[in-house]
C-alpha positions, 0 to 999 in steps of 0.5 A: 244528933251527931252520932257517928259509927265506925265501920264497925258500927262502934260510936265515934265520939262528938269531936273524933270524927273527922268530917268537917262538922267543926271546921266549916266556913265561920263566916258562912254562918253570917245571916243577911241582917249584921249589914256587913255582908258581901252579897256577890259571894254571901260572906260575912266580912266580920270574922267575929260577928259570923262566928259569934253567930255560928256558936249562937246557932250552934249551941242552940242544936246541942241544947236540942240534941241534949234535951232529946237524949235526956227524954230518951234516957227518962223514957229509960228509967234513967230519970237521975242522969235525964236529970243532970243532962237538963241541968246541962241545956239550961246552962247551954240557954243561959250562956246562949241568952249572953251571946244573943245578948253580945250578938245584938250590941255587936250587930249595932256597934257594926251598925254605928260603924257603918254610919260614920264612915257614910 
């Protein structure tokens, strides 16, 4: 989970911190099988595929972080707000189920491509 700690030991809240959680190399996030790598240096010559891959990857590990917080916050006696929190993850599941879905066309779009430029 992303819970950060001044040096105080207060909470920084997600997005105030200033480690580079957010400011990674998008196109780091290019798995092997879009076809549109660069092997030599591991990037993903598609901006947009590598970072509609990374949100994928992304939003999956919040969904995780929430589902984890709402089990603790039930263990809590806080049953109304664990409630609300998986209201949240399965909002998170149903918009990552479109972005896998917009991920997979844009993948074969990248593929088509590939195929009429040989």
């Amino acid at each position: 989970m992303h819970i950060l700690r001044d040096e105080n030991g207060n909470l920084i809240p997600h997005g105030a911190h200033d480690h580079d959680h957010h400011d990674h190399d998008h196109a780091a996030a290019c798995d092997a099988g879009c076809g549109n790598c660069e092997p030599e240096s591991g990037k993903c010559k598609d901006q947009t595929f590598a970072l509609l891959n990374y949100m994928v990857q992304h939003n999956t590990q919040h969904a995780a972080e929430a589902e984890k917080m709402a089990g603790q916050l039930e263990n809590q006696g806080l049953a109304d707000v664990a409630a609300q929190i998986r209201e949240g993850v399965t909002e998170y599941q149903k918009g990552n189920m479109y972005l896998n879905i917009a991920l997979t066309l844009y993948k074969e779009h990248l593929k088509e491509k590939a195929g009429e430029e040989h």
